[in-house]
C-alpha positions in Angstrom: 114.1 126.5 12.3 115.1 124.1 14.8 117.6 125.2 17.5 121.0 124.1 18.5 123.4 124.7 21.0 124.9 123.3 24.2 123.4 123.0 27.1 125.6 123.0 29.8 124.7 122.2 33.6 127.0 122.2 36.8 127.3 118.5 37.9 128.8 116.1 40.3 131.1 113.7 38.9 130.7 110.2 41.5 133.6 108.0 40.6 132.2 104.3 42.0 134.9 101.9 41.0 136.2 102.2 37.7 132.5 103.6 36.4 131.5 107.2 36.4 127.8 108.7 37.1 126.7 111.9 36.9 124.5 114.3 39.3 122.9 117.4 38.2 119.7 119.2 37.9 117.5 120.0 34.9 114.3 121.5 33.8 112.1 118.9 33.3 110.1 121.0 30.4 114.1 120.4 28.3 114.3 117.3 28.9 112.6 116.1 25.7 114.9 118.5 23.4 118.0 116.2 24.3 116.9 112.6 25.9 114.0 110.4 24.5 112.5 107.4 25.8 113.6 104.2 24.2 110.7 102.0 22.9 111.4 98.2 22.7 110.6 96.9 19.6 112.7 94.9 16.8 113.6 96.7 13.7 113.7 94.7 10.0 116.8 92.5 11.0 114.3 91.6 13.7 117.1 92.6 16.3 115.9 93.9 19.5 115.7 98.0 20.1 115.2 100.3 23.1 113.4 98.2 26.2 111.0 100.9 27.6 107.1 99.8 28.1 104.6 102.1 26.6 103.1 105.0 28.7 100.9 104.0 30.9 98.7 106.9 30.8 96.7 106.9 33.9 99.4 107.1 36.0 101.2 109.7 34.1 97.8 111.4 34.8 98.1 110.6 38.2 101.1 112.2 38.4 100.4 115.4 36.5 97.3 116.6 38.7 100.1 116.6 41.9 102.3 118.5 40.1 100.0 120.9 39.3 99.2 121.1 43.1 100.6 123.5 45.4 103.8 122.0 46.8 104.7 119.4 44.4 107.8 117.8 45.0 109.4 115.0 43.5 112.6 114.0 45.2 113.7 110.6 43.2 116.1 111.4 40.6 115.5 110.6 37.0 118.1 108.0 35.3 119.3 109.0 31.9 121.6 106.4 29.8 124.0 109.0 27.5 126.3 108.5 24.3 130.0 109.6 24.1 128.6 112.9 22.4 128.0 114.0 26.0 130.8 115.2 27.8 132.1 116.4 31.5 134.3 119.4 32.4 135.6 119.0 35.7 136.2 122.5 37.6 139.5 123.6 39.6 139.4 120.7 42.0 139.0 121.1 46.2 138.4 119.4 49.2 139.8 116.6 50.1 137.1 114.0 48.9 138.4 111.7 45.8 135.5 110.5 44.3 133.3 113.5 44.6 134.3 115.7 41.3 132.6 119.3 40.8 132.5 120.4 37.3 130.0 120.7 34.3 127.8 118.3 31.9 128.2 119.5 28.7 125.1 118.2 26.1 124.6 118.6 23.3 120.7 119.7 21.4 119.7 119.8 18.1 115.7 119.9 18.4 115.7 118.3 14.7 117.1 114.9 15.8 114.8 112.0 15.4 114.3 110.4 18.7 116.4 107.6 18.4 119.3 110.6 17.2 119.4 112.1 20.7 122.5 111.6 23.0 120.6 110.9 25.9 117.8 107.9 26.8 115.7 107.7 29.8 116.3 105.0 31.4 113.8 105.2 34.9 111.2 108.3 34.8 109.5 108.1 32.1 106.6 108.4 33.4 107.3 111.1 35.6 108.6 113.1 32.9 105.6 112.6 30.7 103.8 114.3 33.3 105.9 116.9 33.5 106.5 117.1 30.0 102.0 117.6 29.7 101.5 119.7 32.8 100.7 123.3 32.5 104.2 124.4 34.5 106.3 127.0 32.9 109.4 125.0 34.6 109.7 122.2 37.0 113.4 121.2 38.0 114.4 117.8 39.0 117.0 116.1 40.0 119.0 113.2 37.6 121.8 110.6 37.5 123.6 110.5 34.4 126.3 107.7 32.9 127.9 107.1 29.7 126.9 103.9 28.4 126.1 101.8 25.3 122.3 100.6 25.1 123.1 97.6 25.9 124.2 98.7 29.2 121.4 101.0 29.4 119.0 97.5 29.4 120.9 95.9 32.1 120.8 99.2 34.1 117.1 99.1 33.1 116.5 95.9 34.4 118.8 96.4 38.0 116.7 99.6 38.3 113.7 98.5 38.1 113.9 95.0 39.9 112.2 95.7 42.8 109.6 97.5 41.0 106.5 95.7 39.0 108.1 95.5 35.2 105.9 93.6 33.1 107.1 90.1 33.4 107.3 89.9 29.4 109.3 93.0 29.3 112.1 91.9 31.3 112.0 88.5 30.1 112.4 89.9 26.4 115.3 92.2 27.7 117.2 89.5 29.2 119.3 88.3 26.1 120.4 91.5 25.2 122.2 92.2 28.9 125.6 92.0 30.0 125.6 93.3 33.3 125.5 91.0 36.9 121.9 90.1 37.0 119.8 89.0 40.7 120.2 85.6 40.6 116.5 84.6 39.5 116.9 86.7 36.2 120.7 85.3 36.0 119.0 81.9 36.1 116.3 82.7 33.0 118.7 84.4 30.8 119.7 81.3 28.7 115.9 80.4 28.5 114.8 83.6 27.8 117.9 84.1 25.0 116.5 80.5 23.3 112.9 81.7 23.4 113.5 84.7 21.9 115.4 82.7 19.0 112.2 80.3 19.0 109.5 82.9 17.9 111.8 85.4 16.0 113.0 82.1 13.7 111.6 79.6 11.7 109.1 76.8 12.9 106.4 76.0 14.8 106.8 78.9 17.9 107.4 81.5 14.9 105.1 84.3 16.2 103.6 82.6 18.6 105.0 83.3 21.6 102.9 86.5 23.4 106.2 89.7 24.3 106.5 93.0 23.5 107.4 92.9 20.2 105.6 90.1 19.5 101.6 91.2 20.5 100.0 89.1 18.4 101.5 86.1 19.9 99.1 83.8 21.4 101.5 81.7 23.7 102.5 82.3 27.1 105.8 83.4 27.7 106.1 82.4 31.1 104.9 79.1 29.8 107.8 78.4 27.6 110.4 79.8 30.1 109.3 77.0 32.5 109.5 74.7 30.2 113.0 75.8 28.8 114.3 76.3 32.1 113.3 73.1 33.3 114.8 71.5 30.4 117.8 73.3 30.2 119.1 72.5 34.1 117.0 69.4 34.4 116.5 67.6 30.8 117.2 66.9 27.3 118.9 70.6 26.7 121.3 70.1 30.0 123.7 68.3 27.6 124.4 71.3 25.6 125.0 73.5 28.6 128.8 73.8 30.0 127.8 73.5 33.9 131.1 74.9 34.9 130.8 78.3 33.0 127.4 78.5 31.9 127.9 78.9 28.2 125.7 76.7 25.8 125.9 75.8 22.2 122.5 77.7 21.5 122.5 76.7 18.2 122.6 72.9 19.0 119.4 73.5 21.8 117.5 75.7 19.0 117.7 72.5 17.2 116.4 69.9 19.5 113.6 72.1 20.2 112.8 72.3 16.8 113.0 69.0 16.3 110.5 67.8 18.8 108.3 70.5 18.6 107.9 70.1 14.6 106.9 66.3 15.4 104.3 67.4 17.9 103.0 70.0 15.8 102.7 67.3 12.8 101.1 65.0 14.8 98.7 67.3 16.7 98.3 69.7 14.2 94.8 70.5 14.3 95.4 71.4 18.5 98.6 73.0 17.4 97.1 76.1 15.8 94.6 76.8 17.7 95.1 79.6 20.3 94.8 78.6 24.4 91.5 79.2 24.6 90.9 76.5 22.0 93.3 73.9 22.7 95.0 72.6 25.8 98.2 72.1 24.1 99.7 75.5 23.4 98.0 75.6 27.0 100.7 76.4 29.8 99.8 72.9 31.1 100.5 71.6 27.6 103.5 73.4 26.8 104.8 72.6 30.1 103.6 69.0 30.3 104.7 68.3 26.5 108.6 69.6 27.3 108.3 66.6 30.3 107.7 64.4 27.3 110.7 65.5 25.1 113.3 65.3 28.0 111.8 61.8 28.9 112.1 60.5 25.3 115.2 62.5 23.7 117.1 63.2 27.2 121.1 62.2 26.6 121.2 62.1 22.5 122.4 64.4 21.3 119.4 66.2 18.6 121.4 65.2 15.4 121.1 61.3 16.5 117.9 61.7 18.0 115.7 59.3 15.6 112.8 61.5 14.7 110.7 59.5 13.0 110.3 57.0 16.6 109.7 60.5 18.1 106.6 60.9 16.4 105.7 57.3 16.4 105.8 58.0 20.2 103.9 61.0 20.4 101.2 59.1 18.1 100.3 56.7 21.2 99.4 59.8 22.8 96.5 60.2 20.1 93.6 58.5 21.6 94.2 59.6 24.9 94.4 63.3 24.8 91.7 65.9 25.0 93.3 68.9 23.4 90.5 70.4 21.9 87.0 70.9 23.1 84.7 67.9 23.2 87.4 65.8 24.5 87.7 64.5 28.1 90.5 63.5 30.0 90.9 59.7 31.7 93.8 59.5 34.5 95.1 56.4 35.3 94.0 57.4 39.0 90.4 57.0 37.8 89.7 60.5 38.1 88.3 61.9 34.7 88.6 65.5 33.3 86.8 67.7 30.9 88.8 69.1 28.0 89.4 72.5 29.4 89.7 71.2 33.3 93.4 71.3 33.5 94.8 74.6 34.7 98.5 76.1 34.6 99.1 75.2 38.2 101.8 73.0 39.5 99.3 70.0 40.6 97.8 70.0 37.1 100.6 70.4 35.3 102.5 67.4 37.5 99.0 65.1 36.7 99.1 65.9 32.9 103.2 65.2 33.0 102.9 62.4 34.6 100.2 60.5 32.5 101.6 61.6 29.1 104.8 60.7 30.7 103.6 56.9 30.8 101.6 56.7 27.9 105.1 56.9 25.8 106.8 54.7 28.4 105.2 51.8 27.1 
C-alpha cells in the first residue's frame, strides 16, 4: 500500500519583493515521492503541458559515475516549482534581518499520485536528480529553492533559469506563448512570432503539422525558419499593421489570417513543392520560407487581409512559375547572370537576400 504523510523540512523563508522562495535541504533519493518532472507535450485540446526536454541520458550517466565517486559534491541547488498544497510554518522569529525567515516547509506525499498529481515540479535539475535518483547511494542530500507558483510561472522561471544555458532552441521557442514573466529582450522580441507559429501548425491549413517542435516531431519545417520570417513580417511587413507599436498587443486572430491567406495561395500554386519535405524541395526550405514571407509583405503589405484580393495574389505568385527551381531537376537563373542548381541555395543571409530579391522582382512586374 502506498504511503502518506508529511514531510516536513526546516527551511529559509527569502522574501525578495513581494515574492517568496524557499531554501532547504532534501534527500535526493525522496525527491521523486513528492516532485516530478514536467514533460512538454499538448494534451487532446492540443493546449500546451509541462516544458521539460526529455532526459538526456548520457549526461545523466555522466553524472551518476561522480556521484558514485568518493567525494561527490554537488553544490548548485535544485529548483522546484510547488502548488498551494505546499505550505510554510515560520518559527519564533529572531535576529534582526527582515527578509530572512526561519521556519519549516511542510509537503505533502502520497506515493500513489500520478505524476502530473504531485505538488511539486522540477523546474532546473532534472538531470541531476535522475542520476541521483539511479545511483547506487542509500542517501545523497542536496540543496533546493522552492516557490509557490502556477505552471505557467513555472515556464517563465524555466526559461529565465535556463537562459544562459544551451535549451534546445525549439524548446524555448515552443514555451514562449505560454509565459508571463519579463523575458531578456531577444525572447521578449520572439514571443508574438513564436505565439502565431504555434497557432499556425496546431490549426488548420497549410503549416498544420508541419512545423518541426517538441510536440510536434514529425514536423518537417524549420522552426527557426518560420520565426524569421514571422518576426521579420511582424516588425517590418504585411503583419506590422496588426500590431499596436505602443503596447505590443496584436490582433492575433487578424495575423493568423493573412498568413493563411497567402500561404494557402502559395501552397495551391506550388503544390507539388509544397508537400514535399526540405530535402525535396526548396520551398518549405529556410531559404524558401524566408524568401517567400519577402514576397507576401511586398505584395499584401498595408491591406488589411480581409481586402487583400486573393485571387491577384495567386495570379502573382503564378509569374513565379517558370522561374523557380523548387524541386530537383530545376536550376536557378539570377538576373545577375549567375545560375544555380536546384538545391544550391542555402539558409544563409546572402542566399536568402539573392532568392528575396529575385522573386521579389519577378512579381513587381
Amino acid at each position: 500500500m502506498a504511503d502518506r504523510y508529511v514531510l516536513k523540512v526546516p527551511a529559509l523563508k527569502v522574501l525578495q519583493g513581494d515574492k517568496e522562495i524557499y531554501c532547504f535541504a532534501v534527500d535526493g533519493k525522496k525527491l521523486e515521492d513528492f516532485a516530478a518532472v514536467s514533460r512538454i507535450r499538448r494534451d487532446s485540446q492540443r493546449k500546451l503541458q509541462g516544458y521539460q526536454r526529455p532526459e538526456v541520458l548520457s549526461h545523466i550517466r555522466s553524472i551518476r559515475r561522480y556521484l558514485e565517486s568518493e567525494g561527490a559534491m554537488l553544490p548548485n541547488a535544485l529548483v522546484l516549482g510547488f502548488d498551494d498544497r505546499v505550505t510554510f510554518e515560520p518559527a519564533v522569529r529572531g535576529g534582526s534581518v527582515s527578509y530572512s525567515i526561519p521556519g519549516e516547509l511542510i509537503i505533502p506525499v502520497d506515493e500513489s499520485l500520478a505524476d502530473d498529481e504531485k505538488p511539486a515540479w522540477l523546474v532546473d535539475g532534472q538531470q541531476r536528480s535522475a542520476a541521483i535518483r539511479d545511483a547506487d547511494l542509500a542517501e545523497f542530500p542536496v540543496a533546493a529553492v522552492g516557490f509557490i507558483a502556477s505552471q505557467e510561472e513555472q515556464r517563465s522561471q524555466f526559461i529565465l533559469v535556463n537562459s544562459t544555458k544551451p535549451l534546445p532552441k525549439g524548446l524555448v521557442y515552443e514555451l514562449l506563448p505560454e509565459t508571463t514573466a519579463k523575458l531578456p529582450r531577444s525572447y521578449a522580441r520572439r514571443q508574438l512570432a513564436a505565439k502565431i507559429m504555434v497557432m499556425l501548425n496546431m490549426g488548420d491549413g497549410p503549416f498544420c503539422g508541419r512545423i518541426s517542435s517538441p510536440t510536434s516531431p514529425t514536423g518537417n519545417i524549420k522552426d527557426n525558419s518560420i520565426l524569421s520570417m514571422l518576426e521579420h513580417s511582424i516588425y517590418e511587413g504585411a503583419l506590422f499593421q496588426y500590431r499596436n507599436a505602443e503596447d505590443g498587443s496584436a490582433d492575433e486572430e487578424a495575423m493568423l489570417a493573412h498568413l493563411l491567406g497567402f500561404w494557402t495561395a502559395v501552397e495551391n500554386v506550388f503544390e507539388g513543392a509544397w508537400h514535399k519535405p526540405p530535402k525535396d524541395s526548396r520551398l518549405t526550405h529556410g531559404v524558401g520560407i524566408q524568401a517567400m514571407g519577402y514576397v507576401m509583405d511586398q505584395l499584401t503589405t498595408g491591406v488589411h487581409y480581409d481586402k487583400v484580393n486573393w485571387d491577384k495574389i495567386r495570379i502573382s505568385l503564378r509569374r513565379l512559375e517558370k522561374h523557380v527551381a523548387w524541386t530537383p531537376g530545376g536550376t536557378w537563373k539570377f538576373s545577375n547572370g549567375e545560375e544555380r542548381n536546384w538545391n544550391g541555395l542555402q539558409n544563409t543571409a546572402k542566399d536568402v537576400r539573392l532568392l528575396s530579391t529575385h522573386l521579389q522582382t519577378l512579381v513587381g512586374k
